[in-house]
Backbone as CSV, one residue per row, in Angstrom:
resi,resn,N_x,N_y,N_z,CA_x,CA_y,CA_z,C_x,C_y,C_z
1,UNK,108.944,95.233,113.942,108.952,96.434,113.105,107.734,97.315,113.391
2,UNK,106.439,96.537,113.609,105.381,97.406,113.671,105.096,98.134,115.495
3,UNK,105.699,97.705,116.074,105.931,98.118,117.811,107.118,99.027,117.322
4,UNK,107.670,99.068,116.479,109.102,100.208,116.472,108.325,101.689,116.375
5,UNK,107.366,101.368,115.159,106.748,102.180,114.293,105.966,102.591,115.508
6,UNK,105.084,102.218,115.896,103.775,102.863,116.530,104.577,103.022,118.220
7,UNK,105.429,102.900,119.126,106.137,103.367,120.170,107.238,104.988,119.670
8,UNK,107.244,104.858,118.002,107.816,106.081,117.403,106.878,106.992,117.532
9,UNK,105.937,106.730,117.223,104.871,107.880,116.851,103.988,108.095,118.197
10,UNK,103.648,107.302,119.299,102.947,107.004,120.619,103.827,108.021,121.733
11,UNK,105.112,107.778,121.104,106.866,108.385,122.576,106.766,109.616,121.726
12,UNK,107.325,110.236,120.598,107.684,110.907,120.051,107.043,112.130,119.656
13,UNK,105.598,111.963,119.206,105.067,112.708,118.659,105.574,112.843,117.325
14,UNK,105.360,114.359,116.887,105.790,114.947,115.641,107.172,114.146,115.172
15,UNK,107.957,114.262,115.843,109.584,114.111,115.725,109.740,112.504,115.764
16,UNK,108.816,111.654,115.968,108.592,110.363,115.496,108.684,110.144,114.214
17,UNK,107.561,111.008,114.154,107.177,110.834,112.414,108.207,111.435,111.636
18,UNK,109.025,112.379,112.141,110.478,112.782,111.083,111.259,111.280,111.033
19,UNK,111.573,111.378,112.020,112.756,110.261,112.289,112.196,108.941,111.229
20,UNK,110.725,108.488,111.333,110.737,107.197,111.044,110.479,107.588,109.051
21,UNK,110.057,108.934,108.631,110.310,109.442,107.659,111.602,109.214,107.268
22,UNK,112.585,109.696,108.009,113.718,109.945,106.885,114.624,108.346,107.130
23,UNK,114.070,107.496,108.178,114.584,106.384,108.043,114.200,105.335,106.827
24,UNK,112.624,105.569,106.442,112.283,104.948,105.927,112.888,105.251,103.971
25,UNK,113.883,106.184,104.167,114.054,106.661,102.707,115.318,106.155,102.582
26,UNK,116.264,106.019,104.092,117.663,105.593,103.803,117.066,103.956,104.009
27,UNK,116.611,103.152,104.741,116.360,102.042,104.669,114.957,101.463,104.634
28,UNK,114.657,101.514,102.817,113.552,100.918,102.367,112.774,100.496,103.018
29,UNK,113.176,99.140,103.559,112.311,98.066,104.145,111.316,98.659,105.063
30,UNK,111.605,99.659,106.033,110.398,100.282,106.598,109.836,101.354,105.975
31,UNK,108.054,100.781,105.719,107.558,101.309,104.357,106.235,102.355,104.973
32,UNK,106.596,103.572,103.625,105.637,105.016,104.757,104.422,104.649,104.188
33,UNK,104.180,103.535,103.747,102.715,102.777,103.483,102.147,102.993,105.329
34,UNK,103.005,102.372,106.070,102.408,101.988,107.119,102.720,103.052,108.538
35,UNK,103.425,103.520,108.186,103.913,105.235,108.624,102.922,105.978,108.562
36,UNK,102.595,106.376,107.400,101.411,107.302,107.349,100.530,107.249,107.456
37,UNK,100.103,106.157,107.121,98.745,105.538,107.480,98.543,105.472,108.997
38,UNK,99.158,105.163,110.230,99.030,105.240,111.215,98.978,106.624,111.378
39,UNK,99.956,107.811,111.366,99.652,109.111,111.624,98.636,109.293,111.122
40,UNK,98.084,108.888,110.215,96.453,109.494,109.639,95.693,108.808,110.878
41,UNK,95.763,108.148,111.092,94.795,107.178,112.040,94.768,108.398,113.476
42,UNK,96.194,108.528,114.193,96.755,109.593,115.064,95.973,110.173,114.974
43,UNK,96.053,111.078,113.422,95.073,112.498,113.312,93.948,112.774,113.293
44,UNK,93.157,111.480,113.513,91.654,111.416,113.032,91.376,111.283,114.846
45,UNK,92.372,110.506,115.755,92.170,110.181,116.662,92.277,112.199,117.525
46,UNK,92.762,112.345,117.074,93.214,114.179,117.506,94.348,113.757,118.435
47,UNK,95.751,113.258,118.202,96.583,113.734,118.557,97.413,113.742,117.540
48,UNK,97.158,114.361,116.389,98.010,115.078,115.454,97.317,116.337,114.779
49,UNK,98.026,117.613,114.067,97.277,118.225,112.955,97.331,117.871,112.007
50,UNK,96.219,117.625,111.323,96.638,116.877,110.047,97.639,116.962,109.255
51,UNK,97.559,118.917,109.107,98.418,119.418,107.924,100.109,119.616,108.576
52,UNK,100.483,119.377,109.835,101.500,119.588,110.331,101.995,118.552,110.150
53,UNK,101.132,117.373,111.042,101.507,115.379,110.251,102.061,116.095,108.909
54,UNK,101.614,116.038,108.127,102.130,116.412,106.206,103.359,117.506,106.323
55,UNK,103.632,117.965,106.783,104.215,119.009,106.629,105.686,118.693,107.333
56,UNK,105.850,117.295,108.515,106.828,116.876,109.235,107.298,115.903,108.202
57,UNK,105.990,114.995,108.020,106.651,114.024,107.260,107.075,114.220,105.751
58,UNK,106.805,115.526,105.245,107.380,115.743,103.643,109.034,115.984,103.913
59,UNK,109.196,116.665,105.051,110.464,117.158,105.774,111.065,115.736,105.634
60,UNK,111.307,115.009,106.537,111.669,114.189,106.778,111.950,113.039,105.347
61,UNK,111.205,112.780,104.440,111.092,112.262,103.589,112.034,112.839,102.744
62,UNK,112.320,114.090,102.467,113.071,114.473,101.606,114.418,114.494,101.759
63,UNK,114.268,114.598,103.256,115.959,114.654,103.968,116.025,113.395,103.536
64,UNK,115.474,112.118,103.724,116.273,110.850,103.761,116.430,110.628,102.184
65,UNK,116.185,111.004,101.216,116.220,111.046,99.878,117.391,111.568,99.652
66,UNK,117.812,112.665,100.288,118.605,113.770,100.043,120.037,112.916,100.362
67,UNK,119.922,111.932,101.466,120.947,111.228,101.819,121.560,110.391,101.232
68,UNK,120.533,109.609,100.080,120.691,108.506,98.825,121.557,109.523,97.720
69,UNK,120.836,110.869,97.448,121.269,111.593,96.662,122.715,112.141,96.464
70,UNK,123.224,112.028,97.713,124.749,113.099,98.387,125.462,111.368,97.944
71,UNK,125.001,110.303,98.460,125.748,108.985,97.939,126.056,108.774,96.470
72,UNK,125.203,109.359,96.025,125.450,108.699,94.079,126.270,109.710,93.843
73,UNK,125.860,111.076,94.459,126.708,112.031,93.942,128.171,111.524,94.247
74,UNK,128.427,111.404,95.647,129.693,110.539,95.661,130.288,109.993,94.571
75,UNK,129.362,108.665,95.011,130.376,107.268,94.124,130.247,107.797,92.611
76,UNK,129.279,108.636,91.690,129.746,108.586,90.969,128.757,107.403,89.769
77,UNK,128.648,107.972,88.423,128.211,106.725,87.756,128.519,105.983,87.379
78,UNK,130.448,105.939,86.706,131.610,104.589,86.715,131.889,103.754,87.794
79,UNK,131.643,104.500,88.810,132.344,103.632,89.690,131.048,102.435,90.280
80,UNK,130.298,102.656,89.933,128.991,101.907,90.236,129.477,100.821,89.301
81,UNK,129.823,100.388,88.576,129.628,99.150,87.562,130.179,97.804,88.487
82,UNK,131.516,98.005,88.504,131.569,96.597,89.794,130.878,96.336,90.699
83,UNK,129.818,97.510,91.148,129.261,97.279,92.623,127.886,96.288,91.717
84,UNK,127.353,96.868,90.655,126.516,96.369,90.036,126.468,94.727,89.568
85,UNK,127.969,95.009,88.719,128.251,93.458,88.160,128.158,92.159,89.290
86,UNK,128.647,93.082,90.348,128.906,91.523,91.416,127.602,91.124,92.287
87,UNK,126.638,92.140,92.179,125.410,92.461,93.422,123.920,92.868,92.848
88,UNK,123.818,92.563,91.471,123.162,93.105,90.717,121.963,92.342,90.790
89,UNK,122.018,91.118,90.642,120.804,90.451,91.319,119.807,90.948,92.853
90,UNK,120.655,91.486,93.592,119.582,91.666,94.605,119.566,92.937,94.434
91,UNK,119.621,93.911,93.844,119.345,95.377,92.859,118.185,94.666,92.148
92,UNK,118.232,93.750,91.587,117.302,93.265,89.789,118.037,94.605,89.079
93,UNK,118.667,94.741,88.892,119.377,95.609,87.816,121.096,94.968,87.005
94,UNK,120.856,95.297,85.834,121.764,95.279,85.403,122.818,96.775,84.747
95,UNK,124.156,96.372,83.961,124.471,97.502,83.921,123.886,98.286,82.534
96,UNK,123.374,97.339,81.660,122.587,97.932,80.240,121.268,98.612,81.183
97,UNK,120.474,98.218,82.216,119.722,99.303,82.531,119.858,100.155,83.288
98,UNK,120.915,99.845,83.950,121.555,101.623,84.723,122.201,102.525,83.493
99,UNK,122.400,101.779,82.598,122.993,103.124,81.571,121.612,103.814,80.862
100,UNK,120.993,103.251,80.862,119.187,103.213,80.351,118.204,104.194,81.536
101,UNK,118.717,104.343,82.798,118.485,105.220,83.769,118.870,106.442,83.178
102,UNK,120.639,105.993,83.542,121.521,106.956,83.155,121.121,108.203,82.552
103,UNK,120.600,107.720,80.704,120.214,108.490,79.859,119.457,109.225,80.105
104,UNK,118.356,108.067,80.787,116.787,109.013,80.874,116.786,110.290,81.650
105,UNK,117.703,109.943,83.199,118.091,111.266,83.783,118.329,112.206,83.250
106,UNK,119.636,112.201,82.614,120.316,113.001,81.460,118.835,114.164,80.688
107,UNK,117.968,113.515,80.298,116.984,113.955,79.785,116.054,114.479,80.409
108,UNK,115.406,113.700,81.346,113.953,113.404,81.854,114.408,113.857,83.718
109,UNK,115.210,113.942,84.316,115.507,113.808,85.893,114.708,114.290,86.600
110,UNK,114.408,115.448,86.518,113.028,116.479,87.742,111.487,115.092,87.001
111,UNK,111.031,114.913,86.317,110.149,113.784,85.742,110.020,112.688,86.338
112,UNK,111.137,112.004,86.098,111.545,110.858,86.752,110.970,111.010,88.316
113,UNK,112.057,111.944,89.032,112.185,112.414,90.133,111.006,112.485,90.809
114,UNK,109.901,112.560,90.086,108.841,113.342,90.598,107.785,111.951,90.494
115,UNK,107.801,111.037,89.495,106.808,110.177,89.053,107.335,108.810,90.133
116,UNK,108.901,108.676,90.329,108.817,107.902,90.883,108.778,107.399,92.854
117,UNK,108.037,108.781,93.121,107.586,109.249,94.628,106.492,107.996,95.176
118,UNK,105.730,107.519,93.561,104.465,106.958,93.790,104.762,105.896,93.706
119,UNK,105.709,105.228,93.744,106.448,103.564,93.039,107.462,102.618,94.613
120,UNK,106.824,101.999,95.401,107.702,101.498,96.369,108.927,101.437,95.517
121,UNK,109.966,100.882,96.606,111.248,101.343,96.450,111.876,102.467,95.316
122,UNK,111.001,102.032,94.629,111.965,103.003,93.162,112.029,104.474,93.807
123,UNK,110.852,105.264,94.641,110.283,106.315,95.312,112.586,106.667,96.247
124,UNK,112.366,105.559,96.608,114.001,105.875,97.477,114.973,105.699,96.839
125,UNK,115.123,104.422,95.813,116.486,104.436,94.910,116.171,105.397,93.855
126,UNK,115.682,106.271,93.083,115.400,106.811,92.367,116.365,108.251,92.817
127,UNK,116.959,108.420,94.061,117.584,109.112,94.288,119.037,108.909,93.976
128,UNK,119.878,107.594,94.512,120.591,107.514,93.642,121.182,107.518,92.498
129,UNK,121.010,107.462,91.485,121.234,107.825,89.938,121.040,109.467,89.995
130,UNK,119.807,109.722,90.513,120.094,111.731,90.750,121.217,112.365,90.938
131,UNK,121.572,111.961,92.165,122.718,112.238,92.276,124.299,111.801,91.600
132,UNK,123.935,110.574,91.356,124.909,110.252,89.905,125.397,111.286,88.765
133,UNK,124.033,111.610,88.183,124.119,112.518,86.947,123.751,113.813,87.157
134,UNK,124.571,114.380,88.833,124.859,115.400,89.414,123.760,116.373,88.560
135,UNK,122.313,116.296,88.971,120.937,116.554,89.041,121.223,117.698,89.909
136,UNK,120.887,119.075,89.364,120.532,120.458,90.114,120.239,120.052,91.438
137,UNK,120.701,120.293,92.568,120.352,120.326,94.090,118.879,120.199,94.329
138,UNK,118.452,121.866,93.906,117.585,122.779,94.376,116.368,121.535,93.639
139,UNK,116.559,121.523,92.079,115.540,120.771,91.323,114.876,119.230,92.137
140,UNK,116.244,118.768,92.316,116.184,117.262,93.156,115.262,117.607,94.271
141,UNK,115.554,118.090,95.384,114.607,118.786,96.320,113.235,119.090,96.277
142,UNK,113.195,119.819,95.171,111.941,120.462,95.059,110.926,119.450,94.142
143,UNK,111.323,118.687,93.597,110.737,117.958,92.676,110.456,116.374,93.643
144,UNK,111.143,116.100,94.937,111.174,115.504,95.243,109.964,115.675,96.075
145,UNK,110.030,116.434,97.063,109.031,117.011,97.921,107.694,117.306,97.417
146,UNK,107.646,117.567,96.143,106.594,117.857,95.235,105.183,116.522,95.230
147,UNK,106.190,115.385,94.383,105.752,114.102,94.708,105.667,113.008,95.775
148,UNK,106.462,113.813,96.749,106.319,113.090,98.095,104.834,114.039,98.940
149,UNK,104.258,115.082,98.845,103.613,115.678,99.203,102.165,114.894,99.211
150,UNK,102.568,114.753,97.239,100.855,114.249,97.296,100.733,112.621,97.907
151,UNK,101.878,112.045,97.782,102.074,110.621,98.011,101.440,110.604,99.345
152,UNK,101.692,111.429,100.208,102.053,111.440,101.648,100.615,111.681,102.163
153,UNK,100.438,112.565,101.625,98.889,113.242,101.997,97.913,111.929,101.963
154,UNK,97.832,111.848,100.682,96.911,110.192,100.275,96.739,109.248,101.506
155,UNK,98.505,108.898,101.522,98.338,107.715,103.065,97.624,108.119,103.769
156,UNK,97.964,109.497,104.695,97.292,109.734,105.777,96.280,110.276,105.845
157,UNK,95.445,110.786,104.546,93.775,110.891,104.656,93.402,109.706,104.479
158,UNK,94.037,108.372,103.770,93.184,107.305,103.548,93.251,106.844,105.827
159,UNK,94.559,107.145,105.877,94.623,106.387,107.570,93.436,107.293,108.282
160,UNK,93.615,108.738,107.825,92.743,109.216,109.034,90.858,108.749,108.626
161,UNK,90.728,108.948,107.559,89.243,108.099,106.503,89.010,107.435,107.606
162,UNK,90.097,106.484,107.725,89.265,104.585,108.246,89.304,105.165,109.895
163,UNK,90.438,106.109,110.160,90.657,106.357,111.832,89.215,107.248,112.277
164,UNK,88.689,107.599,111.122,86.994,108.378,111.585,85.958,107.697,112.011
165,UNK,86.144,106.459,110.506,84.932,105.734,110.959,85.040,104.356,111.805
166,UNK,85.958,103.973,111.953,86.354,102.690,112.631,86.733,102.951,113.978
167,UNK,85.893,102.468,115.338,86.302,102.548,116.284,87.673,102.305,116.964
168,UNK,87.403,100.763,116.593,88.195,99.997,117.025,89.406,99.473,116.379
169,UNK,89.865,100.575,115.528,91.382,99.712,114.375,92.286,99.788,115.188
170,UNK,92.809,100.296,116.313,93.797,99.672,117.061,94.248,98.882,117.131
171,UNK,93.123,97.867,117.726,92.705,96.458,117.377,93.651,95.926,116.320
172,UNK,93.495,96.324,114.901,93.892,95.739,113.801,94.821,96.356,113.311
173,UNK,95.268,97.383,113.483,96.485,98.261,112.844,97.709,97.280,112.615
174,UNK,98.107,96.715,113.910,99.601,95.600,114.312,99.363,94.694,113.128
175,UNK,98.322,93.850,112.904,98.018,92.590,111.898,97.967,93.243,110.588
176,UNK,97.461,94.404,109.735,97.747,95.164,109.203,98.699,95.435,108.828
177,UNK,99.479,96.021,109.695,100.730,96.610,109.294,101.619,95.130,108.813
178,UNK,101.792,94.536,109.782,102.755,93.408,109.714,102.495,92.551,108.324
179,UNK,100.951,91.974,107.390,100.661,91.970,106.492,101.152,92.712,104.971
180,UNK,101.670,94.220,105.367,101.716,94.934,104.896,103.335,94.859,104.385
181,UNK,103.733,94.935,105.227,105.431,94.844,105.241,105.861,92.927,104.775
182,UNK,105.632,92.302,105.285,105.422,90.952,104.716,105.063,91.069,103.253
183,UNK,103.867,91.933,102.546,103.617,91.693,101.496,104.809,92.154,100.273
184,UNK,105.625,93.184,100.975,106.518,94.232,100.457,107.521,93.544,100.265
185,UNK,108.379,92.573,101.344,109.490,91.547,101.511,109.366,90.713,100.257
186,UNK,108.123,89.862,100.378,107.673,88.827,99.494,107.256,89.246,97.903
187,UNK,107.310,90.334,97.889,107.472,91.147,96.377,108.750,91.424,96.178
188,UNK,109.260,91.684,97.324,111.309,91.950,96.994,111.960,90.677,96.273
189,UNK,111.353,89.590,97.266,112.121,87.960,97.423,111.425,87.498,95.978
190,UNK,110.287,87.923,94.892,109.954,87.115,93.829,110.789,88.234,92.820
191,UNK,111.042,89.676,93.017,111.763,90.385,92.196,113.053,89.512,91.726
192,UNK,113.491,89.334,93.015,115.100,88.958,92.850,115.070,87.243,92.458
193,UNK,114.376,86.564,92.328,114.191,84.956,92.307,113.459,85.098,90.553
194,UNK,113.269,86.056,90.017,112.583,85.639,88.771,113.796,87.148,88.148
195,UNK,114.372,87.462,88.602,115.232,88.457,87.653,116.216,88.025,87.219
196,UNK,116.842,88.372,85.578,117.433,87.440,84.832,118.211,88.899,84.278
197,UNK,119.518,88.852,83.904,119.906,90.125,83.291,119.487,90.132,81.799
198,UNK,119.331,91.351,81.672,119.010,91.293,80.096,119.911,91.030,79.586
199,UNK,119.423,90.625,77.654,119.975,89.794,76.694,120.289,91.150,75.614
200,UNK,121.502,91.496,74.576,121.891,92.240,73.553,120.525,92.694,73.345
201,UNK,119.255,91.650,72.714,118.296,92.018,72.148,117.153,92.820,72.864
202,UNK,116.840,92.956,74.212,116.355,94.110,74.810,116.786,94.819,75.430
């Protein structure tokens, strides 16, 4: 995973960093923890602009959001319940808290939308249900990009930070990264091994 990542961004340039952006929004598991943080590293090294790095990868980020989003809009928020009932464990969701989403959207969606940019995975499924409770386009978008902006920025001044003063993180980026993504799996694998559906009473 971490030779995918850094031969993306090494071959590619700019258009690395889209691609592994909007991949990382349709499939979680590759996390822009370690995405951006390397382009920051890139940019400190001077083969990126900083603000262009930010400006590809907000692109990219939003498109792959946008792709979760056009899905819920699809399927729809009924038709989700069997997919839930039978598969809901490796979600950790049940259907009393997708209706508990549900609502909050209903209410809260550009909020939501926006707070949960800063939250691994929730940052990508958080699009689904958007599009569920057929969430303004334009709002989804803009609210999305909003909180993916500052999210984004963070990584890659903290990557380019360490890419200033550290000679040699090359060196360590691979062990790093791979640490990194391992730590993310092994937070997935105790989600789903200690999740229990809720009871009437909560």
């Amino acid at each position: 995973m971490t030779g995918f990542i850094l031969d993306l961004i090494q071959g590619w340039g700019y258009f690395g960093i889209f691609v592994l952006m909007v991949l990382e929004n349709v499939f979680p598991p590759i996390p822009s923890e370690v995405i951006m943080a390397l382009g920051g590293i890139a940019a400190a090294q001077g083969r990126f602009d900083f603000w262009t790095l930010i400006a590809v990868a907000v692109v990219g980020t939003t498109l792959g959001n946008w792709v979760w989003y056009g899905i819920g809009r699809w399927i729809g928020y009924r038709r989700l319940k069997p997919f839930i009932d039978r598969h809901g464990r490796w979600l950790t969701l049940d259907w009393r808290e997708v209706e508990r989403l549900h609502e909050g959207f209903l209410r809260f969606g550009p909020g939501i939308v926006f707070a949960a940019r800063f939250m691994p995975v929730a940052r990508t499924m958080v699009s689904l249900p958007a599009g569920m409770v057929h969430m303004n386009q334009a709002k989804f978008l803009i609210w999305t990009a909003a909180g993916s902006t500052i999210w984004i920025t963070a990584l890659a001044g903290a990557g380019s930070w360490f890419g200033k003063r550290f000679a040699n993180l090359d060196a360590v980026v691979g062990p790093v990264a791979v640490a990194a993504i391992g730590a993310l799996i092994l937070l997935y694998l105790w989600r789903v091994i200690t999740w229990r559906p809720k009871t009437k009473n909560e």
